[in-house]
ROKEBA-737843 format. One record per residue (C-alpha): residue in three letters; x, y, z. Coordinates in steps of 0.1 Angstrom, whole numbers, plus 5000, padded with zeros to 4 digits. Example, Ala and Ser with C-alpha at 12.3 -4.5 7.8 and 13.67 -1.06 7.14 Angstrom:
Ala512349555078/Ser513749895071/
***
This chain:
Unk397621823363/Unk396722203350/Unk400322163334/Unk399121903316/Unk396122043308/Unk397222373289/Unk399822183270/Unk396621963252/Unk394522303254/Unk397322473230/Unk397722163210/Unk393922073207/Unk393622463200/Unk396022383169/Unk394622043156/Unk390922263156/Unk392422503135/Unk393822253107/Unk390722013107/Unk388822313099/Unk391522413072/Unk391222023060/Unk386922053057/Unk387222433036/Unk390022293008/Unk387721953010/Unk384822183005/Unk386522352974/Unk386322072954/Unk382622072954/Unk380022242926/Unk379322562929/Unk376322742942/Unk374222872909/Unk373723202922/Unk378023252922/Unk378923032891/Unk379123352872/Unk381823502893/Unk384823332881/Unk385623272844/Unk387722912841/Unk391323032843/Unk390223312870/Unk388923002892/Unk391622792887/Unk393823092899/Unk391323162932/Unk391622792942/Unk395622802936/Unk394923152960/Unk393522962987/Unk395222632987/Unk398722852991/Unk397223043021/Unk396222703033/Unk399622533033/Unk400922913045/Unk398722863072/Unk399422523082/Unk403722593087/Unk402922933102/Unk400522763130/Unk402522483136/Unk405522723143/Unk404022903166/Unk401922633180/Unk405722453188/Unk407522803201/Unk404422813227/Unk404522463238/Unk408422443239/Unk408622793262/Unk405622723286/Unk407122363290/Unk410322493296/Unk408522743323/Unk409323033302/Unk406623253314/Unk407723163347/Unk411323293341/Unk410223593325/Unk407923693353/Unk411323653373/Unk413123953351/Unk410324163350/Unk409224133387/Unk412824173395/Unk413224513374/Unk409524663390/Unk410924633424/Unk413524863413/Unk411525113396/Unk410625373426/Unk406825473420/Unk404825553450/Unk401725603432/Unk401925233413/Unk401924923425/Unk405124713413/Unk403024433407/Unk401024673381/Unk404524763365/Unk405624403364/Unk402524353347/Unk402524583322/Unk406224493315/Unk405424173312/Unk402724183284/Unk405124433265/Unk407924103270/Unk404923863253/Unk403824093229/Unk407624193217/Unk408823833214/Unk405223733192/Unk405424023171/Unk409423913163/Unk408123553158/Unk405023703134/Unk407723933112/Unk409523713089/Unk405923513084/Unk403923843081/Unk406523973054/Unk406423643035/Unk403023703030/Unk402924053019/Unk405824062995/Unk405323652982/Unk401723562990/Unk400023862984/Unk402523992957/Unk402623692936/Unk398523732932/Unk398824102923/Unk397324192959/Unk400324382978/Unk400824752968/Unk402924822997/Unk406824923003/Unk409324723024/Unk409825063041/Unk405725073045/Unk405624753059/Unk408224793083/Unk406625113095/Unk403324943100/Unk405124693118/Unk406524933148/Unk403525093151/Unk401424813159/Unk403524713183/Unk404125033197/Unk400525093197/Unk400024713215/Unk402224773238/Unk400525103249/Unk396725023246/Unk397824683264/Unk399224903294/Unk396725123298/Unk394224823304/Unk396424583322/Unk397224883349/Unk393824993357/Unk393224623360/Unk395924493386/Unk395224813407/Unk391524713413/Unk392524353415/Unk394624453445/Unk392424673462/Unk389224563458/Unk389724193446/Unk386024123452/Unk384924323429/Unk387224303403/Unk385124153380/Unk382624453381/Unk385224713381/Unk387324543353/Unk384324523329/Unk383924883338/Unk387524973326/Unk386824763297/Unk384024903283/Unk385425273290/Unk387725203266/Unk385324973243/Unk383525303236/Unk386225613239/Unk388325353208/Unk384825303192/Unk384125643190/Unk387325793177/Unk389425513160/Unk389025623127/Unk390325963143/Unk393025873165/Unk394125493150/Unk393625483113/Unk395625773104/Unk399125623123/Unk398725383089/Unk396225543061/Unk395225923053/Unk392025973050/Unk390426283029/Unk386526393027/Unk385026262998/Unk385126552970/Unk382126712956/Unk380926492928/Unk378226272912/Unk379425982941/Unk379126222972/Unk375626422958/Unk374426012954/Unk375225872991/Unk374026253008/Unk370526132986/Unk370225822995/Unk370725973034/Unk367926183032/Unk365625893023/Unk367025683051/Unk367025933074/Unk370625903082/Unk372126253095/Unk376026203078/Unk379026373095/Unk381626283074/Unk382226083045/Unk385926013038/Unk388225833013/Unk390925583026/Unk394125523008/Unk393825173008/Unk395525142975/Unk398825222990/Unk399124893009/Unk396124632986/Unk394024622959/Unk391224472980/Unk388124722984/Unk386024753012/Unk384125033032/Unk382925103072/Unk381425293097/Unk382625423125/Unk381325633156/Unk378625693178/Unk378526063179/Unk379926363165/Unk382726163156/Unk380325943130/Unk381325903099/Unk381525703065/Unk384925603055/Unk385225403019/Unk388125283002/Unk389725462972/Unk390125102962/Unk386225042962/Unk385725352942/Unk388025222914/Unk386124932913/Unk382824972918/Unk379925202897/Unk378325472918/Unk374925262926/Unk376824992939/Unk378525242961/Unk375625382972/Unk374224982976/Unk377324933001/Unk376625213019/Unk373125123025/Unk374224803039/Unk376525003063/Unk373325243070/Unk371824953080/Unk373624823104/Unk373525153124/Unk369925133123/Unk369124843135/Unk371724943160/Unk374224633157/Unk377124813171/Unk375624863206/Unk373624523207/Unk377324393202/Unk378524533227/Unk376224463248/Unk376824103242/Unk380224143245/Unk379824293282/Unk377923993291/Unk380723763278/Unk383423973294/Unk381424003332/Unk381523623330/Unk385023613323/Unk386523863347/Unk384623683371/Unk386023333365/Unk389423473360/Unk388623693393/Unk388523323412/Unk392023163391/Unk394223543398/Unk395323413434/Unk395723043423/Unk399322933434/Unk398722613407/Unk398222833378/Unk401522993385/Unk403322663395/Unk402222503360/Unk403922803340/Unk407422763359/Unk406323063390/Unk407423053425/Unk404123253429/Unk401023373419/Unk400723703400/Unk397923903380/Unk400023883347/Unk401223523351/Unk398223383361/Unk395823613336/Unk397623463309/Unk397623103327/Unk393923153323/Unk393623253290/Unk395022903277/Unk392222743301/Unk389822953289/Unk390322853253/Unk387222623248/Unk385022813261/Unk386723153238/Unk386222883212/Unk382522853216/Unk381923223226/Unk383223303191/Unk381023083179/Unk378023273192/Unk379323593184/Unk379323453145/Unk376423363150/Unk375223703164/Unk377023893134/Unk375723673104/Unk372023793117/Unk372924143120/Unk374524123085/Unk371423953071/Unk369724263085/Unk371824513073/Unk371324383038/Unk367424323037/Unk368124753051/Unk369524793018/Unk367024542996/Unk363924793012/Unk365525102989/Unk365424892963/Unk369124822966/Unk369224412964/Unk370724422924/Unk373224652932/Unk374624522962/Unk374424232949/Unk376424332916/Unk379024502941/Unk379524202968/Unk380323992937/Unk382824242924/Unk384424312958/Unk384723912957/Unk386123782925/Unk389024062929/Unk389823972964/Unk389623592951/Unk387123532978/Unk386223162989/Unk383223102972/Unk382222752989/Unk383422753023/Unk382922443046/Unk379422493064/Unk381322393098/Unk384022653088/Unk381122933083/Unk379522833115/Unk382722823136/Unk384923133118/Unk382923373096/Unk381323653111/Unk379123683075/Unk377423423057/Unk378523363025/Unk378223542995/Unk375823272976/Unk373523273011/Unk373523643008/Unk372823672973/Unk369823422979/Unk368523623011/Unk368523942991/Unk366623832962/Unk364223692983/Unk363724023001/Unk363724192970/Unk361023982962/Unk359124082988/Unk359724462988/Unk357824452955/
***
């Protein structure tokens, strides 16, 4: 029965994903919003709707692919055999301070994460150097991208470890609280990851350097002072090495705050509409969006390692992926595929959570009197990524964590409005 059951979970999961492909290029044929029709000139449109038809159809093969590889190993009881090798090599690694069940664990996700990575290459390449190339997008090397390829999965492999064996050592010894504890472990390194990505992560793929004295910097450290932002650190990202796309974030909590932009947003954009983006950014660590996301996100996850608390001892969960028996990796993963409706409508509400906050963020911005530029800048950022400009409604709903740019450009001018 639970066989049964994940096989039409992963298919369903699938069929979602193309019926809301199906409603966005169905949407695409429909007028545009007034406040974008100035975006795209005709033979720039006509190439944005070529754009996202291709990653469409891109999306479709790659899906199915993997969609069949997952439903032709788990039916086969892959999972099940691999937890056989890996178990079988932890009982002959001699370490009295770990568990072997932690070390077939942590073995095991490395297994899963090697053999999706190998199946994501040849796809992630044909995207870079065809896709993305063939629109004038990809600035990066074959070298580059094969680079950025090992270290992510290095860097999987490792974060994944140092979760998963924190995790099956409270599991075993204190199985009753393992929901509490895991969330715990979770959120440790939630916060250490929030507070110094952009020191320890970003610069295994991009340098970043402090933004030089200038008209730009003396404009954002301004605009600080009126919104009572204390800045740490505003750096430049050499985005242009890898895309042309622009965009800008903030990251931090602490001393470790700071503003990185990319060097392909200042190519592109005028120093107001800089400044505009910024403001946005500003805003969202004002109205303090990082930590009410996270505190959403603890909720979520206490649920979750409490439900998956009750499934980690289940003997049919291990049965339907081809175990003899029950085991923290196998049956974590076994629960994951259940899980999938409800992750499905969890995103949802998280969407729905970050289109609010980003509503926020920009009526931050409209109060400085900010609404034109940003507005100016969000359309520029857009037509050179080749943005969708009229996205399904159930495809915004269910997938974008912004609204779109015609329902922000209406929001801000109506907040600009009111600021007057």
């Amino acid at each position: 029965m639970i066989y049964s059951i994940i096989l039409i979970l992963i298919v369903g999961e699938w069929l979602w994903g193309r019926v809301l492909s199906v409603l966005d290029i169905k949407a695409s044929h429909w007028a545009l919003p007034a406040s974008v029709e100035d975006i795209y000139d005709p033979d720039r449109y006509a190439r944005q709707q070529q754009y996202l038809r291709t990653n469409a159809r891109f999306g479709w093969f790659y899906s199915t692919i993997n969609m069949l590889i997952t439903v032709v190993f788990f039916a086969a009881g892959g999972f099940g055999w691999l937890d056989g090798i890996v178990s079988g090599w932890a009982m002959g690694i001699s370490l009295s301070w770990l568990p072997s069940e932690a070390v077939a664990a942590a073995l095991f996700f490395a297994g899963v994460s090697l053999a999706t990575s190998i199946i994501r290459w040849p796809f992630s390449y044909y995207d870079t150097f065809v896709i993305e190339q063939s629109f004038g997008f990809n600035k990066s090397t074959r070298l580059r991208f094969v680079r950025d390829i090992l270290t992510s999965l290095l860097l999987n492999i490792v974060l994944t470890t140092l979760i998963v064996i924190p995790l099956v050592v409270i599991y075993l010894a204190i199985p009753q609280w393992f929901w509490l504890a895991a969330l715990g472990v979770v959120l440790v390194f939630q916060l250490f990851f929030g507070e110094f990505y952009s020191v320890l992560i970003v610069p295994l793929f991009n340098k970043q350097t402090p933004l030089a004295d200038g008209e730009l910097r003396s404009a954002i450290e301004r605009f600080a002072v009126r919104a009572d932002f204390s800045i740490k650190g505003i750096y430049v990202m050499d985005a242009s090495s890898r895309t042309t796309k622009a965009n800008a974030y903030f990251t931090g909590f602490g001393k470790q705050k700071r503003i990185v932009l990319y060097d392909t947003l200042i190519e592109q954009l005028t120093t107001d509409e800089i400044v505009a983006v910024l403001a946005h950014e500003i805003g969202h660590y004002k109205h303090r969006h990082t930590w009410k996301s996270l505190a959403s996100g603890a909720l979520q996850q206490m649920v979750i390692f409490f439900l998956m608390g009750l499934c980690l001892s289940s003997s049919s969960l291990a049965s339907a992926a081809g175990a003899s028996e029950p085991s923290f990796h196998v049956n974590m993963l076994m629960f994951s595929f259940i899980f999938t409706p409800a992750s499905i409508l969890l995103g949802m509400l998280d969407n729905v959570l970050s289109r609010r906050h980003e509503y926020q963020a920009d009526a931050f911005a409209a109060q400085f009197g900010m609404a034109e530029p940003l507005i100016s800048a969000l359309k520029k950022i857009t037509s050179q990524a080749m943005g969708n400009l009229n996205p399904h409604p159930v495809r915004v709903f269910v997938d974008y964590s912004h609204p779109t740019l015609a329902q922000r450009i209406e929001r801000l001018r109506a907040n600009s409005e009111v600021s007057k």
